[in-house]
C-alpha positions in Angstrom: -47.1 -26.3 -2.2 -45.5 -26.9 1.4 -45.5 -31.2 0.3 -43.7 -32.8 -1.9 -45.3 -33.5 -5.0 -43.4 -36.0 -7.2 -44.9 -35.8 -10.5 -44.7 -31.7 -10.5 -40.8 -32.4 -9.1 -40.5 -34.6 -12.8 -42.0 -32.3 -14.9 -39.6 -29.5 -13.3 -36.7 -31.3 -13.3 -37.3 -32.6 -17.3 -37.9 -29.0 -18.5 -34.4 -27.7 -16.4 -33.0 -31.3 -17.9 -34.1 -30.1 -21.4 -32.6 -26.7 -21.1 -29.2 -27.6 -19.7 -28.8 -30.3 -22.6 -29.1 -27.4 -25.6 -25.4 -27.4 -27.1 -26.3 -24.3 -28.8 -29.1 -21.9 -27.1 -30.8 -19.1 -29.0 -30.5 -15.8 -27.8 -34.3 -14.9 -27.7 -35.4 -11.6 -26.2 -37.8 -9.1 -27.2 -41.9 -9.3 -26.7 -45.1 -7.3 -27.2 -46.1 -5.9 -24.4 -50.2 -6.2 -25.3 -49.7 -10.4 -26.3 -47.5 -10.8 -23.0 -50.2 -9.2 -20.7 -52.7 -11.3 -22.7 -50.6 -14.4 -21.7 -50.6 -13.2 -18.1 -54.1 -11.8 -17.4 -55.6 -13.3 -14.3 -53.0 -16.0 -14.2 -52.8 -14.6 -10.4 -56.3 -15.7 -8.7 -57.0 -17.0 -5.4 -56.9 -20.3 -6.4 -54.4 -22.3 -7.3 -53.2 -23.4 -10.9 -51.8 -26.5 -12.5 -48.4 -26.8 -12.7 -48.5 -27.8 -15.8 -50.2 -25.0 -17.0 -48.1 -22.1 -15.3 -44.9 -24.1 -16.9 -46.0 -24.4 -20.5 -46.9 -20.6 -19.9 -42.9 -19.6 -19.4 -41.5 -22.5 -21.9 -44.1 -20.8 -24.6 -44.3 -17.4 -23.7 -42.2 -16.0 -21.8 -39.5 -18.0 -21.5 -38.4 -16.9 -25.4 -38.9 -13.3 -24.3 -35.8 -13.3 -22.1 -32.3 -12.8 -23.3 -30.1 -16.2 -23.0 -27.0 -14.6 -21.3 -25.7 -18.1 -22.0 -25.9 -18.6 -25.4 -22.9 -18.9 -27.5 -24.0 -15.6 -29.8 -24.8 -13.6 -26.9 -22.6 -10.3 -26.3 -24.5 -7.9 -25.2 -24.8 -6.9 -21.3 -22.6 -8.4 -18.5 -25.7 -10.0 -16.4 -23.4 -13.7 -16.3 -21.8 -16.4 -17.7 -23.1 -19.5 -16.4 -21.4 -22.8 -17.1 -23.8 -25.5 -17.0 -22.3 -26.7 -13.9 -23.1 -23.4 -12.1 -26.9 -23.7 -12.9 -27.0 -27.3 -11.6 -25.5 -25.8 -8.3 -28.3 -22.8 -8.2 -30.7 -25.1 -8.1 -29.1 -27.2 -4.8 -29.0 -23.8 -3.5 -32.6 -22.9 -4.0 -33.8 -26.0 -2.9 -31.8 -25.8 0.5 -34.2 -22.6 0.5 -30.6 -20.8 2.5 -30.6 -17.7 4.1 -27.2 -16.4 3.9 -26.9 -13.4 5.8 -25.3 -14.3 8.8 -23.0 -16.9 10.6 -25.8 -17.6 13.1 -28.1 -18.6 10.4 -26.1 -20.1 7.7 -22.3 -20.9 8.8 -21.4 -23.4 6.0 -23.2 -20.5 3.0 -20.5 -17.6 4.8 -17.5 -20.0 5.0 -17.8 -20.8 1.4 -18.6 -17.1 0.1 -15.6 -16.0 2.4 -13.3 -18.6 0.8 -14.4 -17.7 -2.4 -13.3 -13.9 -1.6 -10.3 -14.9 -0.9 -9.4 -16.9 -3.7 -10.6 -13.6 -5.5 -8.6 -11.3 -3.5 -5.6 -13.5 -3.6 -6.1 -13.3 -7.4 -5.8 -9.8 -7.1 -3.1 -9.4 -5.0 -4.7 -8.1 -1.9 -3.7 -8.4 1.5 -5.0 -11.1 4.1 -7.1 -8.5 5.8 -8.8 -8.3 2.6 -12.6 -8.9 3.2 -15.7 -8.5 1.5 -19.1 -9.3 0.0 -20.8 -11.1 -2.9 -23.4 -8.4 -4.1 -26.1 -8.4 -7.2 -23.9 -7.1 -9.7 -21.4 -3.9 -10.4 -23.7 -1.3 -9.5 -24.2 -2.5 -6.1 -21.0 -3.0 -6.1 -20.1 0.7 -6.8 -22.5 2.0 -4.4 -20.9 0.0 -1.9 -17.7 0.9 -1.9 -18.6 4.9 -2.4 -20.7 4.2 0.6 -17.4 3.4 2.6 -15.6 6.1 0.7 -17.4 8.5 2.1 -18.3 7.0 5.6 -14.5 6.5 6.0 -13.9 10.1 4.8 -16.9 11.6 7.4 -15.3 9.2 10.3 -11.9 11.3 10.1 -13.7 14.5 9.7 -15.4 13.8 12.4 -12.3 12.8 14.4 -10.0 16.0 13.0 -12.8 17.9 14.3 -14.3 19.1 11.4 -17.4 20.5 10.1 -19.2 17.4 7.4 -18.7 19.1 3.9 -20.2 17.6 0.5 -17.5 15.7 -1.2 -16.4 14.9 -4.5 -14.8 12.0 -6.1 -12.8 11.8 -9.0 -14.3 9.7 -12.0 -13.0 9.1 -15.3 -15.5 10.3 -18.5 -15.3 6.3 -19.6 -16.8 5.6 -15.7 -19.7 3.6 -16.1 -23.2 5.0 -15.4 -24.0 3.3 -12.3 -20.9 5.8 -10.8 -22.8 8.8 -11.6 -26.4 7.0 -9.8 -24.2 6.1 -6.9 -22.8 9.4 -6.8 -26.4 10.8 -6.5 -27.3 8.1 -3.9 -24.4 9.1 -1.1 -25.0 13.2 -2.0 -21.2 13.3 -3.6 -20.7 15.1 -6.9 -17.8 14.1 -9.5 -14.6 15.8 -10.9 -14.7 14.1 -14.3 -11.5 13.4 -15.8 -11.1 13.5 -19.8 -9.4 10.2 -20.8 -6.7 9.5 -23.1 -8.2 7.2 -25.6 -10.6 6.4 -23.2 -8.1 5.4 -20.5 -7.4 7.3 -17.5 -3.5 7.9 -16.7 -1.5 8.7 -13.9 -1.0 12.0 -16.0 -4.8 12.3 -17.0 -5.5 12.8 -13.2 -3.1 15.5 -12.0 -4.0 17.8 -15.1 -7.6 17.0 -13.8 -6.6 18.4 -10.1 -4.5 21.1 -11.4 -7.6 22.7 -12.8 -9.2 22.5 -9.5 -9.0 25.9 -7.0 -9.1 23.7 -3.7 -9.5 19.8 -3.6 -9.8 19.2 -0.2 -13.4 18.4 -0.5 -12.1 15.0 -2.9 -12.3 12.4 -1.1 -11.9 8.8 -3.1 -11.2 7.9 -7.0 -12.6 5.4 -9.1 -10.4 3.8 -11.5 -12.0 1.1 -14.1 -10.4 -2.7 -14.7 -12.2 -3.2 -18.5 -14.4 -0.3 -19.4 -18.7 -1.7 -20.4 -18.2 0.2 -24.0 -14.6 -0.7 -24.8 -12.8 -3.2 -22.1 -10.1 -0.8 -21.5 -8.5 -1.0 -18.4 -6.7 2.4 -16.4 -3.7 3.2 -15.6 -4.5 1.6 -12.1 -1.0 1.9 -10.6 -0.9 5.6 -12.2 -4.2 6.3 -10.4 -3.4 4.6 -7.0 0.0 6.7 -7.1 -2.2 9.9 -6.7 -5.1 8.4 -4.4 -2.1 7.3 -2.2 -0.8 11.1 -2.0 -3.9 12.4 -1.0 -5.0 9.5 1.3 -7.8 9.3 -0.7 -9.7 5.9 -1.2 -9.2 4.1 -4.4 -11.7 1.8 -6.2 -11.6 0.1 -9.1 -14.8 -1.2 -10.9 -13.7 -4.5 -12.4 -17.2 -6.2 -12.6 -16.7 -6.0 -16.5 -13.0 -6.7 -17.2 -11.9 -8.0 -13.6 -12.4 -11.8 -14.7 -9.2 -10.7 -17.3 -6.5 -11.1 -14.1 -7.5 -14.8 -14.4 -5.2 -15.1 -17.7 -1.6 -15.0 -16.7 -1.1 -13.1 -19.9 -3.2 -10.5 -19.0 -2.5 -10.0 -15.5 0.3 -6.9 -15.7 -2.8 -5.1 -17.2 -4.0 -4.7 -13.8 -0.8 -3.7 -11.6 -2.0 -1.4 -9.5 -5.5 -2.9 -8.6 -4.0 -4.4 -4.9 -3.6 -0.8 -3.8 -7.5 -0.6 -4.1 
């Protein structure tokens, strides 16, 4: 559909209208795979098919087959935590059909992503060179930043003179799993560092090294602001300390329990994070 078509526009609108006004939405989830590829045989032709039809399709189907990250009795997973507000807004954004990616092609999307950064890294107590990226979620995130790690770490090899080596980074055993696919991604392997009751310490780190013949192939260390299984947060000033001894690059995965520097009673949790 290329032209507006007001009466599929209503029945749209009244379903999202419907959703957005549950006070209290059911978690859902789960489906058998045989009755969910009944519902969906053929629903793909070359023709088209009334909208109608597709819709009811997802409201009685599928729809109830996908976890409600919103609901009130949802805890599982990290995916997001829309407020209502925020799912109004995605739909503006969808309907502006935006493409993001540049200045050139979308000034007024990058001017408000980069003032939301900043509010973020202000938050976090980073400098005003601070800069950045919104990206799908925290393993993105990780590989991102050990993508840098090591790029930065090859650039001054490179500069020094020096032959490129396979590096290592220094993870904590609480680190989650995305570290140890990013890991695999940029060809780095990990020194893993046992944790004190699942927090890694200033202390936890240098007994870690010490075991270590040579360490000059280490090149960054991850630190984690709210661990997935257990929301602890590192000794992240402890942990910079050492990366800052080293010159090795420090990240910290907050996309689980970064949102805590938002309370001001949790905030000295994360001393240490605006050496990252």
């Amino acid at each position: 559909m290329h032209k507006f078509d007001p009466a599929m526009t209503e029945l749209i609108t009244d379903y999202v209208k419907e959703r957005l006004a549950m006070a209290d939405t059911s978690v859902d989830g789960l489906g058998d795979r045989q009755q969910l590829e009944e519902v969906m045989a053929d629903l793909i032709g070359d023709g088209p098919r009334p909208a109608k039809e597709v819709l009811d399709i997802y409201v009685d189907h599928l729809a109830e087959t996908i976890l409600s990250s919103d609901s009130p009795r949802f805890f599982a997973f990290i995916p997001a935590a829309p407020t209502k507000a925020a799912l109004l807004f995605d739909m503006v954004v969808s309907a502006a059909s935006l493409q993001g990616c540049s200045w050139l092609e979308a000034a007024g999307a990058v001017i408000a992503e980069n003032q939301a950064l900043r509010v973020l890294a202000d938050v976090a107590g980073l400098p005003a060179s601070a800069g950045g990226v919104f990206v799908s979620g925290g393993s993105a995130g990780n590989l991102s930043a050990l993508v840098v790690a090591r790029d930065a770490a090859r650039h001054r090899r490179t500069e020094a003179g020096l032959p490129e080596i396979r590096m290592r980074v220094i993870v904590s055993d609480q680190a989650h799993s995305s570290i140890k696919s990013a890991l695999n991604i940029v060809s780095m392997d990990a020194i893993v560092v046992p944790t004190s009751d699942g927090r890694m310490t200033e202390e936890n780190v240098r007994a870690a090294i010490a075991k270590e013949r040579e360490y000059g192939d280490v090149v960054a260390i991850v630190a984690t602001a709210g661990t997935t299984n257990a929301g602890i947060i590192d000794d992240l000033a402890g942990v910079a300390k050492v990366a800052q001894e080293h010159d090795w690059w420090f990240h910290v995965d907050g996309a689980y329990g970064g949102a805590g520097m938002l309370s001001r009673s949790l905030r000295h949790r994360y001393d240490g994070v605006e050496l990252a």
